[in-house]
N, C-alpha and C positions, 0 to 999 in steps of 0.2 A: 426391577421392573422388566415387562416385556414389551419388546417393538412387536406393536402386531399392524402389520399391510395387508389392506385390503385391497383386493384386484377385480378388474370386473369390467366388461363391456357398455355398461349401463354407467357404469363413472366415466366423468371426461380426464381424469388421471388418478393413479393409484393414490392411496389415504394410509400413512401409518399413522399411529395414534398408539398411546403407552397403555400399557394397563399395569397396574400394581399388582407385584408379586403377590401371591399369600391370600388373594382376596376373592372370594367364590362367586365374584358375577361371574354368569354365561358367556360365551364370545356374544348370542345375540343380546346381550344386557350391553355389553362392550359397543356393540356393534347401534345399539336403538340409542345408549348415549351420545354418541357421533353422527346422528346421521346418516347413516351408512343404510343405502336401500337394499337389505336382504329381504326374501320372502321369508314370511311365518305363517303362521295361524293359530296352531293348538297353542306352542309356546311348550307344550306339555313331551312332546318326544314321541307323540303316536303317529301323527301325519306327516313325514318326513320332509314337509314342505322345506324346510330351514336346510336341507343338507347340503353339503360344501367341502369343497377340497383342502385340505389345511396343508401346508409342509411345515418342517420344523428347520427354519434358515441356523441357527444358530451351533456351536460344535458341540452344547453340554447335551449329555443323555440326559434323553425326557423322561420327568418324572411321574410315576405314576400313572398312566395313561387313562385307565377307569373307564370303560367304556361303561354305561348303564346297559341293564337287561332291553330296555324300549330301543335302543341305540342299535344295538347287534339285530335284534330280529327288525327294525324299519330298514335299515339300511342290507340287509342279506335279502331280505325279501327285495327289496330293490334291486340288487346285483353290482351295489356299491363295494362289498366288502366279501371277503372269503370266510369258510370257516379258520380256514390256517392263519389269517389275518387274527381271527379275532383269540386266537390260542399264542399267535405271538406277541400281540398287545397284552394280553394277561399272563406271559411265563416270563416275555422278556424282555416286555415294557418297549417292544417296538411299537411306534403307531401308527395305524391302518391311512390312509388318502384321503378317505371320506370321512365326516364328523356330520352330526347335528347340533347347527349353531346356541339348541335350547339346552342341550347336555353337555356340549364341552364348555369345560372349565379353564379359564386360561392361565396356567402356570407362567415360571420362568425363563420358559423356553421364549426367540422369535420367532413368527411364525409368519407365515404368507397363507391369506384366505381368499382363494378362487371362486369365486359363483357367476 
C-alpha cells in the first residue's frame, strides 16, 4: 500500500488516504474517491487543468515513473517540467515535480500531492 497526503490551501488540514499497491486508478480516481477537491475537466490529459506537484516521501526508488505522451507535452508547454526532466524520468526512472492528477498512476511509493 501507498500513503498518499494530500496538501493544499483549500483544505483545512492535510488528508492521507491509502491506495492499493498494484492497482491502476489515477491519483484523480484516488483523489474524486476521497473527496479531495482537485481541479479537472477533460480527465483525458489534454487541458492540464488536474496538474500538481507530487514528491516521493518514501526511501524505495520509484518505479516505473511512465510519463504519457499528453503528460510531457501539457506540462513543457506549460513550463512545469524540462526536457532533461522528462529524459531522466524515462532512462533513470527519476521523477519530474509536476504530474497530471488524470495520468499518474499511483504506485508503491509515498507520496505527498501539492495543488
Amino acid at each position: 500500500m501507498a500513503n498518499v497526503t494530500f496538501s493544499s490551501p483549500r483544505m483545512k488540514k492535510d488528508l492521507t488516504v491509502y491506495a492499493v499497491a498494484g492497482d491502476t486508478r489515477t491519483l484523480l480516481a484516488v483523489a474524486k474517491a476521497n473527496n479531495i477537491p482537485l481541479d479537472f475537466e477533460c480527465e483525458n490529459g489534454e487541458c492540464g487543468s488536474c496538474q500538481l506537484k507530487v514528491t516521493v516521501l518514501s526511501d524505495k526508488t520509484p518505479i516505473g515513473v511512465a510519463l504519457t505522451e499528453k503528460e510531457k507535452t501539457v506540462l513543457r508547454f506549460a513550463g512545469k517540467i524540462t526536457q532533461q526532466q522528462i529524459e531522466d524520468a524515462e532512462t533513470k526512472d527519476l521523477p519530474p515535480p509536476w504530474r497530471l492528477a488524470c495520468q499518474f498512476v499511483v504506485r508503491s511509493e509515498d507520496i505527498l500531492v501539492e495543488f
